[in-house]
PyMOL CGO cylinders between C-alpha atoms (Angstrom):
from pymol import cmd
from pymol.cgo import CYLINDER

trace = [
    CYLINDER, 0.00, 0.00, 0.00, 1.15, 3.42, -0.58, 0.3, 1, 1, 1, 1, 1, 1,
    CYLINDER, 1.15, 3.42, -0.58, 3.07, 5.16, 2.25, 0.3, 1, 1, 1, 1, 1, 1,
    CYLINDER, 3.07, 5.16, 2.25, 3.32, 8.79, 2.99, 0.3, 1, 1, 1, 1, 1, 1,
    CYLINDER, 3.32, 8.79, 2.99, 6.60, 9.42, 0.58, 0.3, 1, 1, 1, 1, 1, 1,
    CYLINDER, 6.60, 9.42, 0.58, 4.28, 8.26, -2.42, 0.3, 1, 1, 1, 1, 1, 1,
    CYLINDER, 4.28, 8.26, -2.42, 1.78, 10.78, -2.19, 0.3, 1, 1, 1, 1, 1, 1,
    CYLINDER, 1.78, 10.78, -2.19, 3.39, 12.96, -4.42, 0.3, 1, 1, 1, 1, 1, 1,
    CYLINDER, 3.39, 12.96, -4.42, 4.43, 9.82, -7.06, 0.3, 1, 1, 1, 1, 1, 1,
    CYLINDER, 4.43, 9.82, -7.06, 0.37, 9.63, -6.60, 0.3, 1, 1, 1, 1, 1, 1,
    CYLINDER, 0.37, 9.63, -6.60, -0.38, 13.21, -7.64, 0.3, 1, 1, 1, 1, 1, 1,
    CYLINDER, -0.38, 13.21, -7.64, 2.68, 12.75, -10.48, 0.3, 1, 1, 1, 1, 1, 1,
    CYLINDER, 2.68, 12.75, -10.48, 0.95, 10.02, -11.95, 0.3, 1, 1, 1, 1, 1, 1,
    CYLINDER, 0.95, 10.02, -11.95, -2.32, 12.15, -12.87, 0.3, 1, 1, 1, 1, 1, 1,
    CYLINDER, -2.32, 12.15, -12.87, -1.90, 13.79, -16.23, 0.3, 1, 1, 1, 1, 1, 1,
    CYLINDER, -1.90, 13.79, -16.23, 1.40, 13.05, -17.75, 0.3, 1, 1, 1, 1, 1, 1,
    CYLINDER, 1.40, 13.05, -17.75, 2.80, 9.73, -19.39, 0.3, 1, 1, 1, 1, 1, 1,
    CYLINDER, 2.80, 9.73, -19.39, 3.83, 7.94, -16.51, 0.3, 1, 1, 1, 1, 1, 1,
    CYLINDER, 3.83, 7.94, -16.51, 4.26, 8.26, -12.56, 0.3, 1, 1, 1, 1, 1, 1,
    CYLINDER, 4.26, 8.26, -12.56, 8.15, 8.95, -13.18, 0.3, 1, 1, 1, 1, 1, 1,
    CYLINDER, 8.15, 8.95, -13.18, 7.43, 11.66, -15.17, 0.3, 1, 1, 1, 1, 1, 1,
    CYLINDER, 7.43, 11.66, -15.17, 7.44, 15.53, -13.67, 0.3, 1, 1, 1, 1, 1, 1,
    CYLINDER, 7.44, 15.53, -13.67, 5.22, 18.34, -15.25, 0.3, 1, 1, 1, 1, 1, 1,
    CYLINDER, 5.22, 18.34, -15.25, 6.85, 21.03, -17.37, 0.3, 1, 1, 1, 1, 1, 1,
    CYLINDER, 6.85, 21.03, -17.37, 7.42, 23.65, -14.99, 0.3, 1, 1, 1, 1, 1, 1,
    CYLINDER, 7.42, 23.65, -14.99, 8.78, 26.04, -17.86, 0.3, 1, 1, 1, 1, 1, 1,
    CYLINDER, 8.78, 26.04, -17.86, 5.01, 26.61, -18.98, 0.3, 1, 1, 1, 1, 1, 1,
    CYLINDER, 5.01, 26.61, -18.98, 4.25, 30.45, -19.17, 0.3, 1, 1, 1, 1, 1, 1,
    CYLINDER, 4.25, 30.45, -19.17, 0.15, 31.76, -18.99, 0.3, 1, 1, 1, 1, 1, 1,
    CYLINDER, 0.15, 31.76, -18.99, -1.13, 32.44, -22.25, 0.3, 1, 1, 1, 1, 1, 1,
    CYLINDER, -1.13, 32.44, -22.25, -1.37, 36.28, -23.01, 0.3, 1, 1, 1, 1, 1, 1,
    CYLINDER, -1.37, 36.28, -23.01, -4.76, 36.21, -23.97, 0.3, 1, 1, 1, 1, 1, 1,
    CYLINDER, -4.76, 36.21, -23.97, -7.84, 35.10, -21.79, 0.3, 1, 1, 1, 1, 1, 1,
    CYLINDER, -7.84, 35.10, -21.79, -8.29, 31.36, -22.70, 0.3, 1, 1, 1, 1, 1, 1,
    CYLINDER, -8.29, 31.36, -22.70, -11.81, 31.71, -22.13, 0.3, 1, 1, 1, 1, 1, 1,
    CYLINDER, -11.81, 31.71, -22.13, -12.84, 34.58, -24.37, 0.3, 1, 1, 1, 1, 1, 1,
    CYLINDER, -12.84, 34.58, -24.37, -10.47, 33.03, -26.93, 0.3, 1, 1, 1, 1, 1, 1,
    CYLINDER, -10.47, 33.03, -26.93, -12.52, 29.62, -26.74, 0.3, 1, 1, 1, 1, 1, 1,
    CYLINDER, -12.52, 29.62, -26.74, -15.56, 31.19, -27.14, 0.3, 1, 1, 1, 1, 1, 1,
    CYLINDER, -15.56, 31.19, -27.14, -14.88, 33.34, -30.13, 0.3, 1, 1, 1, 1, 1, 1,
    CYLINDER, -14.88, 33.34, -30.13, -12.92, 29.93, -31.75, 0.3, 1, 1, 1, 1, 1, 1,
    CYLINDER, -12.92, 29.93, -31.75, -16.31, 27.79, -31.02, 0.3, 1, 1, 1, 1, 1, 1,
    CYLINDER, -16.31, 27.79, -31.02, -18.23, 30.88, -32.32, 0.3, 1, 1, 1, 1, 1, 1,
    CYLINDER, -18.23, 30.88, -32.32, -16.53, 30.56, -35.46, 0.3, 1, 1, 1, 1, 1, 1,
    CYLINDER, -16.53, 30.56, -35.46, -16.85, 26.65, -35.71, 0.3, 1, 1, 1, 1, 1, 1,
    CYLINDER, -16.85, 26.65, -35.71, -19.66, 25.45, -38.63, 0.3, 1, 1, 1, 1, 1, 1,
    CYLINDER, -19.66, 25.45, -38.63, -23.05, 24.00, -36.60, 0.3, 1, 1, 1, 1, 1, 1,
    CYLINDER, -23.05, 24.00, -36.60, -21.94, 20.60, -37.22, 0.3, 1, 1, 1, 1, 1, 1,
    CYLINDER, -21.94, 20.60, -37.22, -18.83, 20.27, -35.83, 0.3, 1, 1, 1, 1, 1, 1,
    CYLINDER, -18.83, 20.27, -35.83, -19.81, 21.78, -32.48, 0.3, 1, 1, 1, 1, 1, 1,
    CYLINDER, -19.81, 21.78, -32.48, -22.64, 19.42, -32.23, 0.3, 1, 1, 1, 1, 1, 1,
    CYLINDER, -22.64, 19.42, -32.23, -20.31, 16.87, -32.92, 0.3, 1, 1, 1, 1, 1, 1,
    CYLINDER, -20.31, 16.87, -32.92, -18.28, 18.04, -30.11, 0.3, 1, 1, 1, 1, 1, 1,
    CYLINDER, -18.28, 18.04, -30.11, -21.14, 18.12, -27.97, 0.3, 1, 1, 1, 1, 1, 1,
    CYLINDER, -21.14, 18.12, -27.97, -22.05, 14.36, -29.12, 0.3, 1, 1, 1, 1, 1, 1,
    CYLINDER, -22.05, 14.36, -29.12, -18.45, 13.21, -28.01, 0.3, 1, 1, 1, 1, 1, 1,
    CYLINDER, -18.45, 13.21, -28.01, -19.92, 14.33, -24.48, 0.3, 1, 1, 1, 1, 1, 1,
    CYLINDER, -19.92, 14.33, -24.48, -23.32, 12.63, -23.95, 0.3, 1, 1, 1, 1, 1, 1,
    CYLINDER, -23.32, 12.63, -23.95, -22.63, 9.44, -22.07, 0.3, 1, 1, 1, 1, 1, 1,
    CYLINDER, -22.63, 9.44, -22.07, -26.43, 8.76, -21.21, 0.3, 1, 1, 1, 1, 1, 1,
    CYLINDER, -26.43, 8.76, -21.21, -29.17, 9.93, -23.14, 0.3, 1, 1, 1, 1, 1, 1,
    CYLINDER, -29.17, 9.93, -23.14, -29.58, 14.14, -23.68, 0.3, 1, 1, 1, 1, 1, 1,
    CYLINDER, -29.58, 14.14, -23.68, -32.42, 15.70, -25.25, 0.3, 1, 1, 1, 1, 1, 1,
    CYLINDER, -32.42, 15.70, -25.25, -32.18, 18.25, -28.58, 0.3, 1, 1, 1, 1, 1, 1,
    CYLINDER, -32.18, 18.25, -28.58, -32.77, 21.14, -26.43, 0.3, 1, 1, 1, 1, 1, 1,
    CYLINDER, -32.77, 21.14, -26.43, -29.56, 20.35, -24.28, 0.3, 1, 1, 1, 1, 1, 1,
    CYLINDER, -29.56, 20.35, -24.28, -27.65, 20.00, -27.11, 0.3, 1, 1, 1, 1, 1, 1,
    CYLINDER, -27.65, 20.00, -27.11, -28.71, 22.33, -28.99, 0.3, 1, 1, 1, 1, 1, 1,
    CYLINDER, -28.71, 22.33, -28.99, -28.17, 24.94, -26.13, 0.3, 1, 1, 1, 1, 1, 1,
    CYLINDER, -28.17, 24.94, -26.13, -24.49, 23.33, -25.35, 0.3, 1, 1, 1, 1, 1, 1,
    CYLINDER, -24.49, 23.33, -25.35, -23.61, 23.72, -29.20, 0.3, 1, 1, 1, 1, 1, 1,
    CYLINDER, -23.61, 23.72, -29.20, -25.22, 27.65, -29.51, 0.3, 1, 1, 1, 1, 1, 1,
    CYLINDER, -25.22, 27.65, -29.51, -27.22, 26.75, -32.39, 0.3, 1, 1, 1, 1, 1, 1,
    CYLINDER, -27.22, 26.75, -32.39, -31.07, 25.80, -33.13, 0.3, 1, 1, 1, 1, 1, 1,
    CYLINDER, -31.07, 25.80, -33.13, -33.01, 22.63, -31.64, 0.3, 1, 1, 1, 1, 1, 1,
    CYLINDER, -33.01, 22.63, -31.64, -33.61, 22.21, -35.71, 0.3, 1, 1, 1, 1, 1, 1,
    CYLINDER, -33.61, 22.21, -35.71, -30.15, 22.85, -36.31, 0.3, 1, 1, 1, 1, 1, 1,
    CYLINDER, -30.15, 22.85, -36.31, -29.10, 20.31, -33.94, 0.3, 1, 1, 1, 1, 1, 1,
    CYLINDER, -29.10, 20.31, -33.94, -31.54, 17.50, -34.90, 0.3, 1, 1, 1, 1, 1, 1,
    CYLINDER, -31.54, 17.50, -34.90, -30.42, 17.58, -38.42, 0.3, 1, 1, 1, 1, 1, 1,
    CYLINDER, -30.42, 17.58, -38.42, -26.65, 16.86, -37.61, 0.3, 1, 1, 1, 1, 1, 1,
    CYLINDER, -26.65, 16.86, -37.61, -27.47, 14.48, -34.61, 0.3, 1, 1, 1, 1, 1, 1,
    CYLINDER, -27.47, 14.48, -34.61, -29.32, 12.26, -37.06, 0.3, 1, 1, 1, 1, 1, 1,
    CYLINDER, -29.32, 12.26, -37.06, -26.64, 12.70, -39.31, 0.3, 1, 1, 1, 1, 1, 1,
    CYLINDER, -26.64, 12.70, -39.31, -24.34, 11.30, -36.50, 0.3, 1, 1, 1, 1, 1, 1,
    CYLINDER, -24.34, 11.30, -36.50, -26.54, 8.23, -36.01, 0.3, 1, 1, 1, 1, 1, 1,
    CYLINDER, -26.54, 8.23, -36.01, -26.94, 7.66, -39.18, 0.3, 1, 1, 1, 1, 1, 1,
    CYLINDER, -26.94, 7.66, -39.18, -22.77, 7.86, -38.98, 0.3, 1, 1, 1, 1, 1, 1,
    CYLINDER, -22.77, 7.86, -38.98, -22.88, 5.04, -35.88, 0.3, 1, 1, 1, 1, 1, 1,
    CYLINDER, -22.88, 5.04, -35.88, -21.26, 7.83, -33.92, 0.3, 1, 1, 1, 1, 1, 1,
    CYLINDER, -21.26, 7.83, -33.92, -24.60, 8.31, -31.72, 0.3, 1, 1, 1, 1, 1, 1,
    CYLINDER, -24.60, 8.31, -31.72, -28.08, 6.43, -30.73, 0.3, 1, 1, 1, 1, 1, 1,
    CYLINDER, -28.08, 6.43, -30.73, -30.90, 7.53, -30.49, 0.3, 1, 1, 1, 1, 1, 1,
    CYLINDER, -30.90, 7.53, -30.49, -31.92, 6.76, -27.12, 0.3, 1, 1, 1, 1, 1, 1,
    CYLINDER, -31.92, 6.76, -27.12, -35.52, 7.88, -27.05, 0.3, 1, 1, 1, 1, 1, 1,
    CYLINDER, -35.52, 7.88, -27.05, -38.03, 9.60, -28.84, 0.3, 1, 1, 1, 1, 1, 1,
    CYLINDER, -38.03, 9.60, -28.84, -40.52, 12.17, -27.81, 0.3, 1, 1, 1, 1, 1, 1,
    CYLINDER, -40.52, 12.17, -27.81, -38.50, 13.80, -26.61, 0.3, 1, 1, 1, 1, 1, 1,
    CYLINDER, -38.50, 13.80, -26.61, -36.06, 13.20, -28.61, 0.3, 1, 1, 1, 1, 1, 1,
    CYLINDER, -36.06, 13.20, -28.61, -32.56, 12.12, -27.03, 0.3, 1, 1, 1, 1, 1, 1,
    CYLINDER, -32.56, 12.12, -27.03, -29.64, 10.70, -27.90, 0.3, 1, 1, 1, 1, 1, 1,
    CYLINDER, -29.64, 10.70, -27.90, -25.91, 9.36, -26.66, 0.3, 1, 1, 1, 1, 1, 1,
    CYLINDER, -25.91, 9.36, -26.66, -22.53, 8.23, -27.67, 0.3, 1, 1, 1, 1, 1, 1,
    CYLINDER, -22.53, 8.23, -27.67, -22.43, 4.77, -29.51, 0.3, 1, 1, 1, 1, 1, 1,
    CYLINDER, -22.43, 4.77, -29.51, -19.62, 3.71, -26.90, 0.3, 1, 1, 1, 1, 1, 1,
    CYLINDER, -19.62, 3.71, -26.90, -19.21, 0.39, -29.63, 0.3, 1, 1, 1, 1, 1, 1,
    CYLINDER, -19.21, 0.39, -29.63, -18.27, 3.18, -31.99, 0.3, 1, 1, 1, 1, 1, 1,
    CYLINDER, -18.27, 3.18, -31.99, -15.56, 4.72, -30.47, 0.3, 1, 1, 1, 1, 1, 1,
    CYLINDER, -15.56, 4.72, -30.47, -14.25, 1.24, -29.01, 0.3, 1, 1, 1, 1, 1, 1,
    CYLINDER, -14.25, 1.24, -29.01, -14.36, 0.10, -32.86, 0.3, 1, 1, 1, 1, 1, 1,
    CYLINDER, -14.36, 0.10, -32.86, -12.50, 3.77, -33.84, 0.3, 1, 1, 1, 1, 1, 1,
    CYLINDER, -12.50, 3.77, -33.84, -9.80, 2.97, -31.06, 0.3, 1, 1, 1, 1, 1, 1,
    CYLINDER, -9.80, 2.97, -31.06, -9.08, -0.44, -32.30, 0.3, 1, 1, 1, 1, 1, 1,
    CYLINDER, -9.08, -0.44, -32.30, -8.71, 0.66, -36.04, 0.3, 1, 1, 1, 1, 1, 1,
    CYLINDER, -8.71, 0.66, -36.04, -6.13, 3.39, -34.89, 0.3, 1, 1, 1, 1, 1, 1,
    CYLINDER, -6.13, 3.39, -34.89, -4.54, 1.22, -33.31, 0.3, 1, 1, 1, 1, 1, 1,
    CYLINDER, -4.54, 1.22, -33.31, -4.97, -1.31, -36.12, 0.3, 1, 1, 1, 1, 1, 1,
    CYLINDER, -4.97, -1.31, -36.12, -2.63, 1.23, -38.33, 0.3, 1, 1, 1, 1, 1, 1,
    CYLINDER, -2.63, 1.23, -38.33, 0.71, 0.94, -36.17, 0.3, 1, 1, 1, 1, 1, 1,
    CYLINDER, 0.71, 0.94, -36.17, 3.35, -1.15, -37.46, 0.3, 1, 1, 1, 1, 1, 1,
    CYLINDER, 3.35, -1.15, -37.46, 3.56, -4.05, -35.69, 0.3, 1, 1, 1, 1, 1, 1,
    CYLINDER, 3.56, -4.05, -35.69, 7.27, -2.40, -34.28, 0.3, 1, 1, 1, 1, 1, 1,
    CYLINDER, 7.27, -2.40, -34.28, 5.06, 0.73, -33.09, 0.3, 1, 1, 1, 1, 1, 1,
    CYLINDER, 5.06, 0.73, -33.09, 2.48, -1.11, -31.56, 0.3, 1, 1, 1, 1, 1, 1,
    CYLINDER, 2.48, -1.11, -31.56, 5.17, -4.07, -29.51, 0.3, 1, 1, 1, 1, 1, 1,
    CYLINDER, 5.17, -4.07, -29.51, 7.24, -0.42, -28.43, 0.3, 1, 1, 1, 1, 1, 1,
    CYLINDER, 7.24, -0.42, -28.43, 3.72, 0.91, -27.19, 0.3, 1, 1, 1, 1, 1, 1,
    CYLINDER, 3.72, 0.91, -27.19, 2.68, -2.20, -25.23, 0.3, 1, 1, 1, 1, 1, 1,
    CYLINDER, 2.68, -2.20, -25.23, 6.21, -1.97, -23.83, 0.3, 1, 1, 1, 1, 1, 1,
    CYLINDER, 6.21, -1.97, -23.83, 6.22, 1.25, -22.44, 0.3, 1, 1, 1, 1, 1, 1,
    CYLINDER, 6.22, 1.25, -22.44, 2.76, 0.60, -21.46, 0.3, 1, 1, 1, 1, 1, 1,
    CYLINDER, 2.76, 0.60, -21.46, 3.51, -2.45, -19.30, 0.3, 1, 1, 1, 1, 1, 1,
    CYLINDER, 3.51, -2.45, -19.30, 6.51, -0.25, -17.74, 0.3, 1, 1, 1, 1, 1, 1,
    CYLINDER, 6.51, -0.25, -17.74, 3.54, 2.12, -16.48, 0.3, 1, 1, 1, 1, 1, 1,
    CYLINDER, 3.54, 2.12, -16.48, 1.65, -0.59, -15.31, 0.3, 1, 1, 1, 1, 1, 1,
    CYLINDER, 1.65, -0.59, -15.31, 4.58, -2.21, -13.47, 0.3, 1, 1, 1, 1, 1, 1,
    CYLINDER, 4.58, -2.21, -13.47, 5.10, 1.61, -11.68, 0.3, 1, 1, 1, 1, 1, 1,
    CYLINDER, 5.10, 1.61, -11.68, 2.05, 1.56, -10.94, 0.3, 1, 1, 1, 1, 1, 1,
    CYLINDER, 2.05, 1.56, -10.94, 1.66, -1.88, -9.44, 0.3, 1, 1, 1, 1, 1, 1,
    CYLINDER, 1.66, -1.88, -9.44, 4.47, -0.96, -6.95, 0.3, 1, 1, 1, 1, 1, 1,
    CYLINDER, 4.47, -0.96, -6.95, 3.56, 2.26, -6.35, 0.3, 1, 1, 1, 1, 1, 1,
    CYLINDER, 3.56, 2.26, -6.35, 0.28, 1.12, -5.04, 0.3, 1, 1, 1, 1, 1, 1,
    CYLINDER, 0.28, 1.12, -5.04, 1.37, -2.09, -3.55, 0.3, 1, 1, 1, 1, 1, 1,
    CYLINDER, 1.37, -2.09, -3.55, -1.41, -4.50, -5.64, 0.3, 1, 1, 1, 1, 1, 1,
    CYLINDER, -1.41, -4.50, -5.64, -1.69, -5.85, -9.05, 0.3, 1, 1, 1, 1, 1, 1,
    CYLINDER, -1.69, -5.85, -9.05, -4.68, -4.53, -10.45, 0.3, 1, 1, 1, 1, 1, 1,
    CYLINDER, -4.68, -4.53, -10.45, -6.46, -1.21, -9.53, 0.3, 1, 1, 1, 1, 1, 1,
    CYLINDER, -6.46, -1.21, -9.53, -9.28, -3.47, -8.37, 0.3, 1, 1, 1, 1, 1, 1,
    CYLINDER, -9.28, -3.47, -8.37, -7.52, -4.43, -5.45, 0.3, 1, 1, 1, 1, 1, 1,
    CYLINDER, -7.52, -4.43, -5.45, -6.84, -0.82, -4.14, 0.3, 1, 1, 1, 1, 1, 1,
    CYLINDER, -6.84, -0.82, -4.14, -8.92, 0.61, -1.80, 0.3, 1, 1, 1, 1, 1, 1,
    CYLINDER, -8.92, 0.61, -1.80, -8.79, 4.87, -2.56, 0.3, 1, 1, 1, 1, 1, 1,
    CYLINDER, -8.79, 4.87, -2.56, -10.11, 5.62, 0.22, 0.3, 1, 1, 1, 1, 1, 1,
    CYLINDER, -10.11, 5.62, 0.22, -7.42, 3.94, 2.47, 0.3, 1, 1, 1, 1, 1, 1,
    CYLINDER, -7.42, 3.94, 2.47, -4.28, 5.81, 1.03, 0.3, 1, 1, 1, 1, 1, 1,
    CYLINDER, -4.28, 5.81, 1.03, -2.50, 7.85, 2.87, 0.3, 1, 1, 1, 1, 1, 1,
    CYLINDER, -2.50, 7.85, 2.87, -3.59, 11.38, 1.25, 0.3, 1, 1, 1, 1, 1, 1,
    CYLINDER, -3.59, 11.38, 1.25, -6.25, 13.98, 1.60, 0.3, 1, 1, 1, 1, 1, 1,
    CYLINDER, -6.25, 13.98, 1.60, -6.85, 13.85, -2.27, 0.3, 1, 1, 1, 1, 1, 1,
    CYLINDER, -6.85, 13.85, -2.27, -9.17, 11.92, -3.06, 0.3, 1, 1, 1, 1, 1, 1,
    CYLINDER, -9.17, 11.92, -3.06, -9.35, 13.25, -6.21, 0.3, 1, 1, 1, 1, 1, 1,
    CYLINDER, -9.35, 13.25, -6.21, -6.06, 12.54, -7.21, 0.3, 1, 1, 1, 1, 1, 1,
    CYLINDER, -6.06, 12.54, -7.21, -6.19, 8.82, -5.84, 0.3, 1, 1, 1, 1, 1, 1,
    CYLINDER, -6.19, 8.82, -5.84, -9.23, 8.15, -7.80, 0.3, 1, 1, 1, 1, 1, 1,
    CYLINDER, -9.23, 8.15, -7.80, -7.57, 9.53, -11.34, 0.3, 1, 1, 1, 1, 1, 1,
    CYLINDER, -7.57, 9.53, -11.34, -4.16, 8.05, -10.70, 0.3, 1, 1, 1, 1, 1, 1,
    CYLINDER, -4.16, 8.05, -10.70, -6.25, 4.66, -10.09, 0.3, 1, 1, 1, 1, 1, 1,
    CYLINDER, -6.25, 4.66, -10.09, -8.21, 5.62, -13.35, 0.3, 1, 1, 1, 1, 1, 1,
    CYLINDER, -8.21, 5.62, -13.35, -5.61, 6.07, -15.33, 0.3, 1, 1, 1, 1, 1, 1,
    CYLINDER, -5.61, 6.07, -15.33, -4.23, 2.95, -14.14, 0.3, 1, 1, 1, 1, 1, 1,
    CYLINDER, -4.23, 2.95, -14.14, -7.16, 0.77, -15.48, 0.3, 1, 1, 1, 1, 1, 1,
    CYLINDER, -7.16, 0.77, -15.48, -6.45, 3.21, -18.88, 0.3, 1, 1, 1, 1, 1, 1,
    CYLINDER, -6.45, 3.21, -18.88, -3.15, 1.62, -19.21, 0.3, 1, 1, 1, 1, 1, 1,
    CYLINDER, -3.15, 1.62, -19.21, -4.13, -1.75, -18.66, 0.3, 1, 1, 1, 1, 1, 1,
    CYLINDER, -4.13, -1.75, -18.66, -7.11, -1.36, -21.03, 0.3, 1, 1, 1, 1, 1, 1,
    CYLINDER, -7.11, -1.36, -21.03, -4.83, -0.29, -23.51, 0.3, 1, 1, 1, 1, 1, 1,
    CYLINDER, -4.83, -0.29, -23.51, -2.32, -3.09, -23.24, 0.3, 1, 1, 1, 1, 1, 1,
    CYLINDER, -2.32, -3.09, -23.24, -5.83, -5.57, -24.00, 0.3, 1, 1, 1, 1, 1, 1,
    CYLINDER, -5.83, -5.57, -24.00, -6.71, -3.78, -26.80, 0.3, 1, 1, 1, 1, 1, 1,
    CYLINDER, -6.71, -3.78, -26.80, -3.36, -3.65, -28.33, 0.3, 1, 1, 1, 1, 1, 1,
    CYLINDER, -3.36, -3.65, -28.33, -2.53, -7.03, -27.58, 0.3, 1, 1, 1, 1, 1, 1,
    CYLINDER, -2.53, -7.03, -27.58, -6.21, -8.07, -29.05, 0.3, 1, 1, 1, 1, 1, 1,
    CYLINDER, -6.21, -8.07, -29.05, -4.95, -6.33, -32.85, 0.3, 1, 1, 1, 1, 1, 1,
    CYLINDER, -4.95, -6.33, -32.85, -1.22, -7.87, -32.81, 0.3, 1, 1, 1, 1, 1, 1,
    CYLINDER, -1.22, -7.87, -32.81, -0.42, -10.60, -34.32, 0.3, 1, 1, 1, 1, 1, 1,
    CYLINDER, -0.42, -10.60, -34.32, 3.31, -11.51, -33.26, 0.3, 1, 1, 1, 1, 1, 1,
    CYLINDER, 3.31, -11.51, -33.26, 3.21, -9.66, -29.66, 0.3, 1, 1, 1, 1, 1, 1,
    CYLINDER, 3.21, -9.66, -29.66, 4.30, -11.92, -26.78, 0.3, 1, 1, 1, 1, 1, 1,
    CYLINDER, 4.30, -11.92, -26.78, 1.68, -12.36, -24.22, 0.3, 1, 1, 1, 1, 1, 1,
    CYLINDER, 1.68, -12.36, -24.22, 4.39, -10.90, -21.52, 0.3, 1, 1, 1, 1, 1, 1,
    CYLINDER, 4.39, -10.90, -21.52, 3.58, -8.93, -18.31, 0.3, 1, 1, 1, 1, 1, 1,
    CYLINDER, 3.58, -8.93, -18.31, 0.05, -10.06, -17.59, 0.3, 1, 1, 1, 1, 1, 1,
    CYLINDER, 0.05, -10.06, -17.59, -2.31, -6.91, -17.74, 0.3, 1, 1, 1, 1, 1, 1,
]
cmd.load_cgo(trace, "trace")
């Protein structure tokens, strides 16, 4: 289990590509507000490719008027590209009157797998590499073998937050190893994930 000294391994492990790894602290502000420079970029963006960034978003079922509010465009507006997008696979549509819809999580598993389908086979053994080296920090960073067997609340820290996404990214890793191992065809099984 971690101890008091890994607390700060913990916190490294959130957001970067490994728990070794240190945040850039070279990183200046941008000049410009970020958020007025969002909103003016977003502003700019055609109808359907902010309701397609919306779509990306809606993990359980969201009606038109949502959407259509999140995207800054028309109920009407929104309708026609979200059937677009299930005509696409990319959504469902989850209900009707009202109508609502969600992300077609088969989709985007089926997406994943055909990126990853396009490494070489010499990319995708060097990925699974590095990603068993994570899991392996990981595994004695926390003490256990799978994320499963930690309990978040138990570790030593007062961020919770930070033990639940360093956990979470943990089960990334190893969910990444599964799907890269399921698309190679000459990748030794080694370093059980």
């Amino acid at each position: 289990m971690a101890g008091n000294r890994d607390i700060d391994r913990i916190r490294d492990s959130i957001g970067h590509d490994g728990p070794s790894e240190k945040a850039p602290t070279d990183r200046k502000p941008p000049k410009e507000e970020f958020g007025s420079s969002l909103r003016e970029k977003r502003e700019n963006e055609p109808t359907a490719d902010r309701v397609y960034r919306v779509a990306l978003a809606l993990y359980e079922p969201t009606r038109v008027s949502d959407i259509a509010e999140r995207a800054a465009c028309s109920k009407n507006g929104a309708r026609t590209h979200l059937d677009r997008l299930v005509e696409l696979g990319v959504l469902t549509k989850a209900s009707e009157n009202p109508d609502r819809y969600e992300r077609n999580e088969s989709y985007f598993e089926w997406r994943r797998r055909h990126e990853l389908a396009q490494l070489s086979d010499r990319e995708r053994r060097d990925r699974i590499a590095a990603l068993l080296r994570r899991h392996a920090e990981f595994n004695e960073l926390f003490g256990a073998d799978t994320p499963d067997e930690v309990d978040p609340l138990a570790l030593p820290t007062d961020d919770v937050e930070a033990r639940w996404l360093a956990l979470t990214k943990w089960e990334s890793v190893r969910r990444e190893v599964r799907k890269l191992r399921s698309i190679s065809r000459d990748v030794p099984d080694e370093g059980v994930v």
